[in-house]
C-alpha positions in Angstrom: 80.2 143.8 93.7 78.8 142.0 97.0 75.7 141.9 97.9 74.4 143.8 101.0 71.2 144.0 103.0 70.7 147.3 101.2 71.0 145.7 97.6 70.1 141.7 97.6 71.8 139.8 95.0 70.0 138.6 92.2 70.1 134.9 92.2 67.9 134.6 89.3 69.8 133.7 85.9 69.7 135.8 82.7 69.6 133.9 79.9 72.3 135.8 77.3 71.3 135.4 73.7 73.1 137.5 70.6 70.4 136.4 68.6 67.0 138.5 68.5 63.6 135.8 68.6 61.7 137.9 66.4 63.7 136.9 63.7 64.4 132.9 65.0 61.5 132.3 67.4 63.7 129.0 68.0 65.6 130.7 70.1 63.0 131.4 72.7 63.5 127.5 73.9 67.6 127.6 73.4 68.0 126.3 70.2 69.0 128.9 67.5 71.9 126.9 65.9 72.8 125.0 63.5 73.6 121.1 63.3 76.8 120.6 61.5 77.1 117.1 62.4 73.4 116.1 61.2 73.6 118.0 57.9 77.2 115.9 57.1 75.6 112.9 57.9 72.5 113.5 56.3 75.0 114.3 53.5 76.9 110.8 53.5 73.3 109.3 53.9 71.9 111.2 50.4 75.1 110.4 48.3 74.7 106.6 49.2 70.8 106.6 48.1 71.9 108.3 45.0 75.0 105.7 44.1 72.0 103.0 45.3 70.2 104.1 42.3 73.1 103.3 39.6 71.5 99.2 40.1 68.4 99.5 38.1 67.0 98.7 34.9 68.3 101.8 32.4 70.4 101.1 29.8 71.2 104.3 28.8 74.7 105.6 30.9 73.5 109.7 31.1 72.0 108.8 34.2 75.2 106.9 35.8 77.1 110.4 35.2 74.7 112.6 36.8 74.4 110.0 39.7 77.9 110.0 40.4 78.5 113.5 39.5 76.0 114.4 42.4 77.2 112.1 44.8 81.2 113.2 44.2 79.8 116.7 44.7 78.1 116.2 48.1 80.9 114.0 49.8 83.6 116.7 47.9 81.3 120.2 49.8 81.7 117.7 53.3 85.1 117.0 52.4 86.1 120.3 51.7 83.8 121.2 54.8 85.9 119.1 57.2 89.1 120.6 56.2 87.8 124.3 56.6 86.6 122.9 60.0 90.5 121.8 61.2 92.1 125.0 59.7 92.4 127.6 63.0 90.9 130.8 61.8 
């Protein structure tokens, strides 16, 4: 609808939110999101540090398999993440 003399527009932006900032007071400041890209690289980053641990001075190998098992189970959730992610829905 146009404006008129009678009824001004309002110029003034609403800001349109589905999320309620009682329960995420981020959202307040236009954040209420999540960062898929930070938590796959963050990912990447912890499976590295834990395959960096396998160099060390242990002799015994139970530690190797729960090293690796870890690390194969991180990259396999992003892997498995990225292919959701390309599927249309």
């Amino acid at each position: 609808m146009a404006a008129t003399e009678l009824e001004p527009a309002n110029t003034e932006r609403a800001v349109v939110t589905h999320v309620d900032t009682a329960e995420v007071p981020s959202a307040a400041w236009g954040w209420s999101g999540e960062a898929p890209r930070t938590f796959k690289i963050a990912g990447v980053v912890v499976a590295i540090i834990l395959l960096g641990m396998l160099i060390g001075n242990h002799k015994g190998h139970v530690e190797d398999i729960f090293l690796i098992g870890f690390a194969v189970a991180i990259l396999g959730f992003i892997g498995y993440d990225k292919i959701l992610s390309r599927k249309p829905r």
